[in-house]
N, C-alpha and C positions, 0 to 999 in steps of 0.2 A: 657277768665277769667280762673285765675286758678281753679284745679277740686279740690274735696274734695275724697282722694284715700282710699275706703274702700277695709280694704285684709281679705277674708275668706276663710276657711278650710273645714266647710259646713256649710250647714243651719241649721242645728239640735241644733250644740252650739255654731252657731253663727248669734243668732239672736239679739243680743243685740249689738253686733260691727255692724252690718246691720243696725241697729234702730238708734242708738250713730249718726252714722255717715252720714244715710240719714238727722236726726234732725238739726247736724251741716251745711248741705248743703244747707236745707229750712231757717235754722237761718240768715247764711251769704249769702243767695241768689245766691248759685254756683252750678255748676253741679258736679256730684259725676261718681264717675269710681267705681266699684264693679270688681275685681281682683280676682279669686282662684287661685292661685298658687299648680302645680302637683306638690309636692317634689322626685323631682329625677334628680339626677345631669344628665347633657345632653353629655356629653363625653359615659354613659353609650350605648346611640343609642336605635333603638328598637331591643329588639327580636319577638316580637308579636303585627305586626301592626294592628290587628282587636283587639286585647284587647287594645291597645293605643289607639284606635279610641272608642272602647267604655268609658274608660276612661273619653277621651275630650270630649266626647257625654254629658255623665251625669256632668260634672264639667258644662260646658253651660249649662246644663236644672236647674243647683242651679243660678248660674248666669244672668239667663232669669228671675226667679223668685225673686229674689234680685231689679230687674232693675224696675219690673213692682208693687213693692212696690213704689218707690223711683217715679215712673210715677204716681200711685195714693197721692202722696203729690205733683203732681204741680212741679217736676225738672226734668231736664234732667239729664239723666243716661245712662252710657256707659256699655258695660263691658269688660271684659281682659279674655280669660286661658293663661297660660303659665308653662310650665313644665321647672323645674330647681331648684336649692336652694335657699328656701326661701329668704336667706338676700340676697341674690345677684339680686335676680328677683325684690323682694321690693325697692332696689336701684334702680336699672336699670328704673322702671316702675315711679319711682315720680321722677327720673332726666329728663324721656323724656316726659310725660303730664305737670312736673314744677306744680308738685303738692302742693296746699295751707297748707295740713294737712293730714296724715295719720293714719289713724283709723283701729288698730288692736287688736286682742283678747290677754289679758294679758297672757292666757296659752303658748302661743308663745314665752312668754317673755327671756327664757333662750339662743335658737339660736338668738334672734334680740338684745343682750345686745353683743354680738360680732358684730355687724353691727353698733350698736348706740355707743359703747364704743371703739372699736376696740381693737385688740393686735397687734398694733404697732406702732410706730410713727409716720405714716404720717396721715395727720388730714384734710383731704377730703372726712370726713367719715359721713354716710349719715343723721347726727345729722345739720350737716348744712346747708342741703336742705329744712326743712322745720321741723313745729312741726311734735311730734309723739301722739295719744292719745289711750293710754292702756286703756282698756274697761275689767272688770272681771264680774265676774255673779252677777247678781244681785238677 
């Protein structure tokens, strides 16, 4: 069944795109994926594999915590890190789970209006993988 792809930055102020998007997964009866995405393009490499490892340490312990929300409503819940840029990882990540909907925090909204809109004509762009649902503060 496809998942319900929730993307966070943290927990702090992203607890309403975490809530949004566990509710959508309890509604339509799916399981949900909880994603942080590290922003930093990967051609950079590491210079400092114990600060990259802490790093992906604490993105997982928001991650861990996101999941075992999403367990105390009764769904299955995966999670993702993945270091790269944003729109590109967001693509990447709902083309290979074939995600149902993706549920992101509207402050994000300026880099993913290049992803959703694109600049340039070719129209494989990731508006047509599935819905998108921008979530602001509430």
């Amino acid at each position: 069944m496809n998942p319900i792809l929730i993307i966070i930055k943290d927990l702090k102020s992203d607890r309403n795109v975490i809530k949004s998007g566990l509710e959508k997964a309890v509604e339509e009866g799916r399981p949900a994926i909880v994603a942080k995405i590290i922003e930093r393009p990967e051609y950079l490499g590491v210079y400092n594999p114990q600060a990259e490892e802490y790093i992906v340490q604490r993105a997982w312990q928001e991650v861990e915590k996101a999941i075992e929300e999403g367990k105390k409503l009764g769904i299955n819940v995966y999670g993702l890190v993945k270091i790269g840029i944003l729109e590109e990882k967001i693509d990447e990540i709902a083309r290979e789970v074939k995600a149902q909907l993706v549920v992101i925090g509207q402050k994000k909204i300026n880099g993913f209006k290049k992803l959703i809109f694109g600049h340039n004509s070719k129209r494989d762009s990731f508006e047509y993988i599935c819905p998108v649902l921008l979530v602001g503060k509430k």
